[in-house]
C-alpha positions in Angstrom: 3.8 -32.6 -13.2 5.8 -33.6 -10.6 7.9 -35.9 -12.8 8.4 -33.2 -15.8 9.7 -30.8 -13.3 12.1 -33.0 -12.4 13.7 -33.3 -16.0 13.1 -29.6 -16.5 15.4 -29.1 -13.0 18.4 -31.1 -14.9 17.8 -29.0 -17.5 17.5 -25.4 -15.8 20.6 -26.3 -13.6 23.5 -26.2 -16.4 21.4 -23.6 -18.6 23.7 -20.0 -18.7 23.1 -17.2 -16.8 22.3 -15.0 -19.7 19.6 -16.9 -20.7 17.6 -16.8 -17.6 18.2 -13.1 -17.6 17.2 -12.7 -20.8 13.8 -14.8 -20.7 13.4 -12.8 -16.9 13.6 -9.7 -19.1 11.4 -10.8 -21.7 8.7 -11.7 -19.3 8.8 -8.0 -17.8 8.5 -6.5 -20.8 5.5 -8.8 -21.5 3.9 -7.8 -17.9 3.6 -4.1 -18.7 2.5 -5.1 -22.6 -0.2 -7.3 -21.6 -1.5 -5.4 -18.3 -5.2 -4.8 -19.8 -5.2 -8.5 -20.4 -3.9 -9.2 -17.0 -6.4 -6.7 -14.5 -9.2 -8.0 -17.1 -8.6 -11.5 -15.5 -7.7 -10.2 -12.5 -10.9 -8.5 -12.2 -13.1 -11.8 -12.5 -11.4 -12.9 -9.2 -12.1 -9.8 -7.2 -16.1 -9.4 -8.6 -15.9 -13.5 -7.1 -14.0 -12.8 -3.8 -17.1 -11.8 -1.4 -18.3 -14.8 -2.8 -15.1 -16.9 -1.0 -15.9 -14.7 2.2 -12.5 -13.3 2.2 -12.0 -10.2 4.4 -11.0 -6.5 2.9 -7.7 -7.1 3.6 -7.4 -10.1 1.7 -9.1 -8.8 -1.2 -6.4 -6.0 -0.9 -4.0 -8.8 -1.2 -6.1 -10.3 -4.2 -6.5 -6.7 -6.3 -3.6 -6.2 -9.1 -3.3 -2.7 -10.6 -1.0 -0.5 -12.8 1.3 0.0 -10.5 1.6 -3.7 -8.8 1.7 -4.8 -12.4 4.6 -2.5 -13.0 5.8 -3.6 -9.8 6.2 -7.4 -10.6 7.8 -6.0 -13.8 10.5 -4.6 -12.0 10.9 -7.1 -9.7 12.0 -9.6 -12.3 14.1 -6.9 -14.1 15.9 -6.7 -10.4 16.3 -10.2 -10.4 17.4 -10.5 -13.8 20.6 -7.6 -12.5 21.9 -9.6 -9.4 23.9 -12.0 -9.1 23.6 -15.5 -10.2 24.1 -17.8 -7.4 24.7 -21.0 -9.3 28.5 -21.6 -9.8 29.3 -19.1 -7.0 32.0 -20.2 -5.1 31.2 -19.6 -1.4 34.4 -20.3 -0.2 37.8 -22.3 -1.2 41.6 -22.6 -0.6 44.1 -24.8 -1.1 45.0 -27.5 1.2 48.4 -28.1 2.5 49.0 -31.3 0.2 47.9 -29.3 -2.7 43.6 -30.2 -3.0 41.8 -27.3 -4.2 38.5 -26.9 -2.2 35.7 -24.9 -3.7 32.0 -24.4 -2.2 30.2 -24.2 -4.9 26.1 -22.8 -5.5 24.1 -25.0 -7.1 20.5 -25.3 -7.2 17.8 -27.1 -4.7 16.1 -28.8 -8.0 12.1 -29.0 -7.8 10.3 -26.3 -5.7 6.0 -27.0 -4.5 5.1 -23.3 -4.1 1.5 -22.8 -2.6 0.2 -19.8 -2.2 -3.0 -18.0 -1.1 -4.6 -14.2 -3.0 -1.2 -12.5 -4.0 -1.3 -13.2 -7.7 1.8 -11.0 -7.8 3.8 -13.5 -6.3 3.2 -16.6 -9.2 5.3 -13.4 -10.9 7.9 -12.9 -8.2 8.3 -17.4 -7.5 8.3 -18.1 -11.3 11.3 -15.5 -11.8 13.5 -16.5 -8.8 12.8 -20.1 -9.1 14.5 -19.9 -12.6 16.9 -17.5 -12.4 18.1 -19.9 -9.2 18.0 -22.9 -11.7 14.7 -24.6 -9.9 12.0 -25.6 -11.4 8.9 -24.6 -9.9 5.3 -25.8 -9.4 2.9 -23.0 -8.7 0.0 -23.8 -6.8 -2.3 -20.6 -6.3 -5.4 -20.4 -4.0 -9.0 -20.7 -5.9 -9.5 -16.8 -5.4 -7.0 -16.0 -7.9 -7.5 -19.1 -10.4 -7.9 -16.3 -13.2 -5.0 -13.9 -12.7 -2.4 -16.7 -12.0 -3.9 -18.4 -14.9 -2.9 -15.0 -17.3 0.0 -14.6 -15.5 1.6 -18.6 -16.1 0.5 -18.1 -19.8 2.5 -14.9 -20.0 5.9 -16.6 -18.4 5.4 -20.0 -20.1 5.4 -18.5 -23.7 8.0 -16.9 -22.8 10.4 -20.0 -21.8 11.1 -21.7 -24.8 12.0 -18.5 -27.0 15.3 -18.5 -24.5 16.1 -21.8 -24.5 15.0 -22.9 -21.1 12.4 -26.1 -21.0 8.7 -25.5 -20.5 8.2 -27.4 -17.7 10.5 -25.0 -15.7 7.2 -23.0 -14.4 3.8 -25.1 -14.3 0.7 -24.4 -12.5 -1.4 -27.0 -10.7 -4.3 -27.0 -13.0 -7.1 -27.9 -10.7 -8.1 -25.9 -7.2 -8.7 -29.5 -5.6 -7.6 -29.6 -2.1 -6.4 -33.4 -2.8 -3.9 -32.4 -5.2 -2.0 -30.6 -2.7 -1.8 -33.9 -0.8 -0.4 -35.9 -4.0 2.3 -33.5 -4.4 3.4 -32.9 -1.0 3.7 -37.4 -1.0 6.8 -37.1 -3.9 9.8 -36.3 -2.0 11.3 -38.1 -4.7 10.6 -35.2 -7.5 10.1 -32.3 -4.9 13.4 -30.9 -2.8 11.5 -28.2 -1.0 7.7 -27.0 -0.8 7.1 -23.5 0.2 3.7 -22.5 1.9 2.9 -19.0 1.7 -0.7 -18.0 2.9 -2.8 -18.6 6.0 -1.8 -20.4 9.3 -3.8 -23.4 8.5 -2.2 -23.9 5.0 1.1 -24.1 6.6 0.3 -26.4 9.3 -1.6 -28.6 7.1 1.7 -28.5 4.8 4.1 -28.9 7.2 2.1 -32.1 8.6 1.7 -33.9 5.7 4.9 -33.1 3.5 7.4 -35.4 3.2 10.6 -33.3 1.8 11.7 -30.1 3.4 9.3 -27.1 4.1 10.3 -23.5 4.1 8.1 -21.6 6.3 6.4 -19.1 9.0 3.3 -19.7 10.8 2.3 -15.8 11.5 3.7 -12.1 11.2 3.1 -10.8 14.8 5.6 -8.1 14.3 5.8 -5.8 17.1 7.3 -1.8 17.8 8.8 -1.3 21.3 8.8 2.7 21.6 11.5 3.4 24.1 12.3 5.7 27.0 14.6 7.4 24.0 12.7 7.5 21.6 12.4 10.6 19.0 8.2 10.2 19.4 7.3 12.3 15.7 9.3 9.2 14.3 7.7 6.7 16.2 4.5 7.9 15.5 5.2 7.7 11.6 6.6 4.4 11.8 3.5 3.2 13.8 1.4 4.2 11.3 3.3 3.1 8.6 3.7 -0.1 9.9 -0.1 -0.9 10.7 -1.6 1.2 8.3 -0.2 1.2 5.0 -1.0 -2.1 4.3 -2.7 -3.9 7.1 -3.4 -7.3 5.3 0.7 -8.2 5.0 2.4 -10.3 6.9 5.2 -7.7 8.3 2.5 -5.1 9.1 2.6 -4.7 12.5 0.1 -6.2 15.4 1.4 -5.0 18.5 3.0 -2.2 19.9 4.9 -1.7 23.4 5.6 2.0 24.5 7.6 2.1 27.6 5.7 3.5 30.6 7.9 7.1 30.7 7.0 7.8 27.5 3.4 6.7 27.4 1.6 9.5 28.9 3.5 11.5 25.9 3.1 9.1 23.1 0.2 7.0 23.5 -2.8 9.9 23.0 -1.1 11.4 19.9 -0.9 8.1 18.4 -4.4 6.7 19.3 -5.4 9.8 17.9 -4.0 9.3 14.5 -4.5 5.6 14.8 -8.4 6.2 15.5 -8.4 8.8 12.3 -7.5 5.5 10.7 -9.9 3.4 11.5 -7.7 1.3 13.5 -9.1 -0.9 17.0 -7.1 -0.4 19.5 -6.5 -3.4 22.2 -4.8 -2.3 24.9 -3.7 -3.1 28.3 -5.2 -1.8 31.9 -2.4 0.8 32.1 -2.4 1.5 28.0 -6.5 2.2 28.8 -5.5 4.6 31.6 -4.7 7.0 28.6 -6.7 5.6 26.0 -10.0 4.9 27.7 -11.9 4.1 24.4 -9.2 1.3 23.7 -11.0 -2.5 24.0 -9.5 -4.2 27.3 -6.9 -6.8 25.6 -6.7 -10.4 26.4 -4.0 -13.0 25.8 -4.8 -13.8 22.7 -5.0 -10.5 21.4 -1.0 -10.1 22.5 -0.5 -12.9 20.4 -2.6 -11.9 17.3 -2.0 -11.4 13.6 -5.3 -9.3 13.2 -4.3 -8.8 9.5 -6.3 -5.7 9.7 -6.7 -2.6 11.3 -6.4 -3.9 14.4 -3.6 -3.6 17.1 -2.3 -4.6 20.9 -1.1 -2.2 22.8 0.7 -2.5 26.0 2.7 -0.5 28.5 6.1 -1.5 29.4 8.6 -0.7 32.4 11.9 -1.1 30.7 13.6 -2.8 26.9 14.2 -5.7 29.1 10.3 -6.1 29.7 9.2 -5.5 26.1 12.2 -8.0 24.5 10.9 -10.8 27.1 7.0 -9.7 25.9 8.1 -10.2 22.2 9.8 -13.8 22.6 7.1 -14.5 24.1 4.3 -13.4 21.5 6.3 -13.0 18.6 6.0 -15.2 15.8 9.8 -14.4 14.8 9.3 -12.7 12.2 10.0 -8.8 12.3 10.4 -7.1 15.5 11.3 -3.2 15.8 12.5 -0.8 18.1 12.4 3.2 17.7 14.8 4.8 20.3 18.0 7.1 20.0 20.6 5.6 22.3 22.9 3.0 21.2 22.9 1.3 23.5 19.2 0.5 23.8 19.1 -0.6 20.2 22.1 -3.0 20.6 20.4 -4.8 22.9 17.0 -5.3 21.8 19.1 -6.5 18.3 21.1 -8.8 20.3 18.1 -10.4 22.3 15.1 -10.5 20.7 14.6 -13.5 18.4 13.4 -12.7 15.1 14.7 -13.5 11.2 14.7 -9.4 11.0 14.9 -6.8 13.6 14.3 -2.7 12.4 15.8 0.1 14.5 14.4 3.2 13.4 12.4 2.0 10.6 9.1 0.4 9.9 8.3 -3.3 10.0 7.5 -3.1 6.1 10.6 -3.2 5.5 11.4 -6.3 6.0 10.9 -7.6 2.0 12.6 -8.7 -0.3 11.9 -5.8 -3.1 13.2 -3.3 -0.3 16.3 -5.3 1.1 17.7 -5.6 -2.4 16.9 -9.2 -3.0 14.9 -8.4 -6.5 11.9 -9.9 -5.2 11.0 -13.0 -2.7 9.6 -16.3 -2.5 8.5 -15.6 1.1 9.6 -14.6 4.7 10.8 -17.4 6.5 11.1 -17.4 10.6 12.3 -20.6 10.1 16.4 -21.3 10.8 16.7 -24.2 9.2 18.3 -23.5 5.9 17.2 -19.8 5.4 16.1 -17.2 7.8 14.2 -13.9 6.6 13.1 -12.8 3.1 14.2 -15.4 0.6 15.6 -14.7 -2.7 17.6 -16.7 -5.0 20.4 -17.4 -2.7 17.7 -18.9 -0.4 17.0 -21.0 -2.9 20.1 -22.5 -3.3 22.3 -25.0 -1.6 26.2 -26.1 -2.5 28.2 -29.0 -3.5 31.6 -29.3 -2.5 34.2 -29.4 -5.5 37.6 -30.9 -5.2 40.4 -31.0 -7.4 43.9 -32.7 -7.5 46.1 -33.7 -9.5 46.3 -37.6 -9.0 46.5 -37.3 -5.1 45.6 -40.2 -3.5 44.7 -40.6 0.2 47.6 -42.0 2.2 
């Protein structure tokens, strides 16, 4: 697999841009023509996931529909209107003996994409591998071995009708946990591996791989309410943010209301949290005005409950609630609801996250909503890309000179 790839990347990096729109085209249509076909497989894995003991938010994660079909759809039909990143030149000039200098996009070559329940996203990796000129190997968790497996067939008979090689999108072909090991050992096929799924997928990956790995270990995105807040719009982002969809990574864990504001703020939102069926964890002072709320330890502070579950805790000033959020975060998506400027510049400025909201919720931070078309994944790494990735995260540039017989003196 490994090896094809590799000859399909050669392949996929000189191949026009029109063609890769036209086959991401082609494979939206064939989404929304074949979604029977699709939420039949689709539902085999769901009747099977109690069976995998995964939690109702991960079975969330695991359930396609209409509309996430038509979703996926549109994602690629996004991806197939931006740009194309590959011949871009970044930046150039002219130096003073006469050298052009161009920084040009070019692909990364091979991408290991492993991924756990979201069968959406074998949609959303296949068409920004491609359209970035990557090949891609697709390696989705057991609970979805039937919808990724309707999905690959729908993108692979696509390929070859546009010109564009057939090894371009492959899917491991077994759920063996050793396979993963053999892949991750050819640094020699395989630029860049991608882990999206649980915390112990992404350790295990980032242990054993031996090329690159693009990454984030958990989503502990946290609100900070402040002293200036406008509290109706807090309370809608809040519940936004935990509740819409609790099982995603930039749902938010924790929350941090500053202590002017809390007597105010915290019993209307426990009260529409608790509607919800959310836990509340809370601090000694948070429980002074929530008294039902469940005493909160460390850990929970530094929690990615990935369900309707959230931290809670009081703070005396920004300065406490940025130095609380470096310290739990997971860098990922941090947000802070408050009217004066000055407030929000500094919690942008300080806190250390690939994405910080200010007035908004933490689902925001994805790549469908940012403009990107769709994304690969969210990474809190810094190291090459930061933040939802899209297809000029999955890119890198060669330099490009040209003279005209200069010689180096």
């Amino acid at each position: 697999m490994a090896r094809r790839a590799k000859a399909a990347a050669g392949r996929l990096a000189v191949v026009r841009t029109a063609e890769k729109n036209a086959w991401l085209l082609a494979c939206a249509d064939a989404l929304v023509a074949n979604t029977s076909e699709v939420l039949e497989a689709n539902a085999k894995d769901v009747a099977a996931a109690l069976g995998f003991g995964l939690s109702g938010a991960s079975i969330d994660r695991l359930t396609l529909n209409p509309a996430r079909v038509r979703a996926a759809a549109e994602g690629l039909r996004q991806v197939a209107a931006l740009p194309d990143p590959v011949g871009e030149v970044r930046e150039g000039g002219v130096r003073p003996n006469g050298l052009q200098v161009l920084k040009v996009g070019v692909p990364l070559g091979v991408v290991f994409f492993l991924y756990e329940s979201r069968p959406n996203v074998t949609v959303d990796a296949a068409g920004l591998c491609v359209k970035s000129g990557n090949a891609v190997i697709l390696r989705g968790g057991k609970e979805a071995t039937h919808s990724n497996t309707a999905l690959h067939k729908l993108l692979t008979t696509e390929l070859p009708k546009h010109g564009l090689p057939a090894d371009a999108v492959q899917l491991v072909p077994t759920t063996d946990r050793a396979a993963v090991g053999h892949l991750l050992k050819l640094n020699e096929f395989i630029d860049l591996t991608i882990p999206r799924g649980g915390e112990s997928l992404i350790r295990r990956v980032a242990a054993e791989a031996t090329m690159p790995v693009l990454k984030h270990y958990q989503g502990n995105c946290h609100i900070y309410v402040d002293t200036t807040a406008d509290l109706d719009a807090a309370a809608r982002i809040v519940v936004n943010a935990k509740c819409q969809r609790p099982g995603v990574c930039n749902a938010a864990e924790s929350l941090l209301v500053h202590a002017a504001v809390a007597a105010e703020f915290l019993p209307r939102i426990g009260a529409m949290l608790a509607e919800r069926g959310v836990e509340i964890r809370g601090c000694p002072e948070t429980r002074r005005f929530l008294p039902n709320a469940t005493p909160a330890t460390e850990a929970d502070h530094a929690a990615e409950f990935l369900d309707l579950i959230i931290s809670v805790k009081v703070v005396p000033d920004l300065e406490a609630a940025v130095a609380h959020i470096n310290i739990y975060g997971s860098k990922h998506t941090e947000a802070i609801v408050a009217q004066d400027v000055t407030a929000t510049r500094r919690f942008v400025q300080a806190v250390d996250s690939a994405a910080v909201m200010v007035n908004a919720s933490t689902r925001f931070n994805d790549g469908f909503e940012l403009g990107l078309g769709a994304e690969i994944g969210i990474s809190t790494d810094k190291f090459h890309a930061r933040g939802p990735c899209g297809l000029r995260e999955l890119t890198t540039y060669k330099y490009v000179v040209t003279g005209d017989g200069h010689v180096r003196s």
